[in-house]
N, C-alpha and C positions, 0 to 999 in steps of 0.2 A: 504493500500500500504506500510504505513510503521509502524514498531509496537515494540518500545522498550518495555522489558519487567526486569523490577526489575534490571536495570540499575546503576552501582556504579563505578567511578573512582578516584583513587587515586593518590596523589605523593606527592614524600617528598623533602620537604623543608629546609631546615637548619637544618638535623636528624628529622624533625619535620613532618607525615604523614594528609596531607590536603584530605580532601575529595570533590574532585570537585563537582561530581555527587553522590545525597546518595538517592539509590532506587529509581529511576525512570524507571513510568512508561507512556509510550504515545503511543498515535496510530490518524496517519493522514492519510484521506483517500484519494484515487486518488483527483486532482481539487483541491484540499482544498487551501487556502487562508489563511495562519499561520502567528503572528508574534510573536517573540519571546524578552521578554524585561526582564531587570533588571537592578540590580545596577551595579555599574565594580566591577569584583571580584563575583560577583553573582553565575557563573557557564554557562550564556547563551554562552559562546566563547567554552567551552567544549562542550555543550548539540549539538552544530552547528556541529564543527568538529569527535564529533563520528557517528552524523548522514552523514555527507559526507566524511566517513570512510575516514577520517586525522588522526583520533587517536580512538584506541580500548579502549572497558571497562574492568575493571578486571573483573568484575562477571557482570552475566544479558546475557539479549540474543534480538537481531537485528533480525531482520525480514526485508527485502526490497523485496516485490513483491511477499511475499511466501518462499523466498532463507532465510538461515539463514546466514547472513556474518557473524556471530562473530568470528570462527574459521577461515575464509580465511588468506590464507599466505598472503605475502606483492604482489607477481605477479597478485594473484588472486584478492586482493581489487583494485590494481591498473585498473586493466582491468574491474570490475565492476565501479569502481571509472568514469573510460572515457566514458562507454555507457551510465550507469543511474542518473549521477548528473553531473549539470550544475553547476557553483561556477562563484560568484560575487564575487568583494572586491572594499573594500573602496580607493583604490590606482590604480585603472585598472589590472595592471601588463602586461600590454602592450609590445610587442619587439618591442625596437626603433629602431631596424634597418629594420623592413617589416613594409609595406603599409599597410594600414587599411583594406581591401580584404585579405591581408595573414594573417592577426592576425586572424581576422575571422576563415578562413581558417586551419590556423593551428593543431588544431585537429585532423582534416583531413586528413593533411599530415603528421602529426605520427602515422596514423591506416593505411598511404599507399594507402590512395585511389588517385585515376587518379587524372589530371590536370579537365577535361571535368567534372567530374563528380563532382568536388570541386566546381568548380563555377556554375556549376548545382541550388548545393544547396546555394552556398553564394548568387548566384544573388536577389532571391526573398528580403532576407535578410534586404541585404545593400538598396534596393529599400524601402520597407515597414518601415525601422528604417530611412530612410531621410538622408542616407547617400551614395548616388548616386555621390554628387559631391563633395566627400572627399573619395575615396576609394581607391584610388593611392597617399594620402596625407600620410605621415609618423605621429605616432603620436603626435610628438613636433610641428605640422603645425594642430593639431587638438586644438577646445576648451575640457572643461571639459565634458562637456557632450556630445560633439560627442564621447571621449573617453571611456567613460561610457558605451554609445548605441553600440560602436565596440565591447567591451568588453560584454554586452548582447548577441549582436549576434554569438562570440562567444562560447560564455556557450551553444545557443540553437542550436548549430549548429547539431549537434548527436543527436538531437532531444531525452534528458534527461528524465527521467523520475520525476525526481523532480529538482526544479531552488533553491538552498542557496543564498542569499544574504544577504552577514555582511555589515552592517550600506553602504548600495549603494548609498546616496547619501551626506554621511559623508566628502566626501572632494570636493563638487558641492557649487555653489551659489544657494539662494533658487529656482530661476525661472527654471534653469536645473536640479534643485532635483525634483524640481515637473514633469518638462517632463518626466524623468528618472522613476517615480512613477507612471506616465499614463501608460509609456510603458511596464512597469512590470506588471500592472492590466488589460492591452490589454490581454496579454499573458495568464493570468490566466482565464480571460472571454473565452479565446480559449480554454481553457483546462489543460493550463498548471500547476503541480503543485508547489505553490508556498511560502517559506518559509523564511522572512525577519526579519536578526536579528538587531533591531536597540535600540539605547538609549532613541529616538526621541519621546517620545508620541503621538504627531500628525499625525507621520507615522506610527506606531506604532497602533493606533487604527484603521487605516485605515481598516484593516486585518480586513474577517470576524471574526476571531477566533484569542483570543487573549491568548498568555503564560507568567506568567510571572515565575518566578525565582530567588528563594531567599535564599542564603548559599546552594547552591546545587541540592533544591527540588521544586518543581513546587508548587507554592504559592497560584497560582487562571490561572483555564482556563475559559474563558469567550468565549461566542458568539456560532459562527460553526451552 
């Protein structure tokens, strides 16, 4: 499904040329269960963001589903960007000024779909993430981790082709990191595919399949 091939990125620094990514090569397939670890400064925050076209590589070439994105212009990653990934962050990024239903939502309602057909698809959602009686709550009336599971259902709202998650339960206490952690391995038990970039070892081994990342280059893949 997804298939970097001889992957390299660059930038400069104080006149000084860093190489984030130096020749990488990977390929995950539909389902898969990825986590992606190293040290800060490693290269896993770049390996994330080109896979969830945030940022392009100089040289190498992307594959998602077949398509080659590497040359798409910025409309065109965008619009790939909204149908086939899903994006977690360790801060929600929540709008505090809609309900937890509209953040959901949201998506949605910048690809223009009807009112009916939005809560269509939020309903199951917010029922199945346990968030039935917070979905008219704003998210400063939420805990952490209801905020988190909004912001899940979010991401799977378009039903993605692949879920990112940078360190997702990064700013939770432990017992919402772990809920937060069922709920993401629900999802991938369902099919979903799914790709967690974290610091955490623990979570981090969780993953069938594990990457790690070292000054740029993939260091050991294990498991899969």
């Amino acid at each position: 499904m997804i298939e970097l091939r001889d992957i390299s990125r660059t930038f400069t620094v104080g006149g000084q040329e860093v190489r984030a990514m130096d020749h990488v090569s990977l390929a995950i397939g539909a389902g898969e269960y990825l986590s992606i670890m190293g040290p800060s400064g490693s290269g896993k925050s770049t390996l994330l963001n080109i896979i969830g076209l945030l940022d392009t590589p100089n040289s190498g070439t992307y594959m998602l589903e077949g398509r080659d994105v590497t040359s798409l212009d910025d409309k065109q990653l965008a619009a790939t960007r909204s149908k086939k990934i899903g994006f977690i962050f360790q801060f929600f990024h929540l709008i505090a000024r809609l309900t937890a239903e509209e953040n959901i939502e949201l998506p949605l309602m910048l690809a223009g779909v009807a009112a009916r057909e939005r809560h269509e698809r939020s309903a199951p959602l917010i029922d199945s993430f346990g968030l039935s009686n917070r979905q008219h709550h704003k998210p400063d009336e939420l805990s952490g981790g209801q905020r988190q599971r909004v912001a899940i259902a979010r991401a799977v709202i378009n039903r993605p082709a692949v879920l990112l998650a940078d360190e997702p339960t990064g700013n939770l206490d432990r017992s919402s990191g772990a809920e937060i952690i069922d709920l993401l391995e629900r999802l991938n038990a369902e099919g979903q595919t799914l790709v967690v970039v974290t610091h955490d070892p623990e979570i981090g081994n969780r993953a069938r399949r594990r990457i790690r990342v070292v000054d740029g280059r993939l260091a050991a893949d294990s498991g899969g």
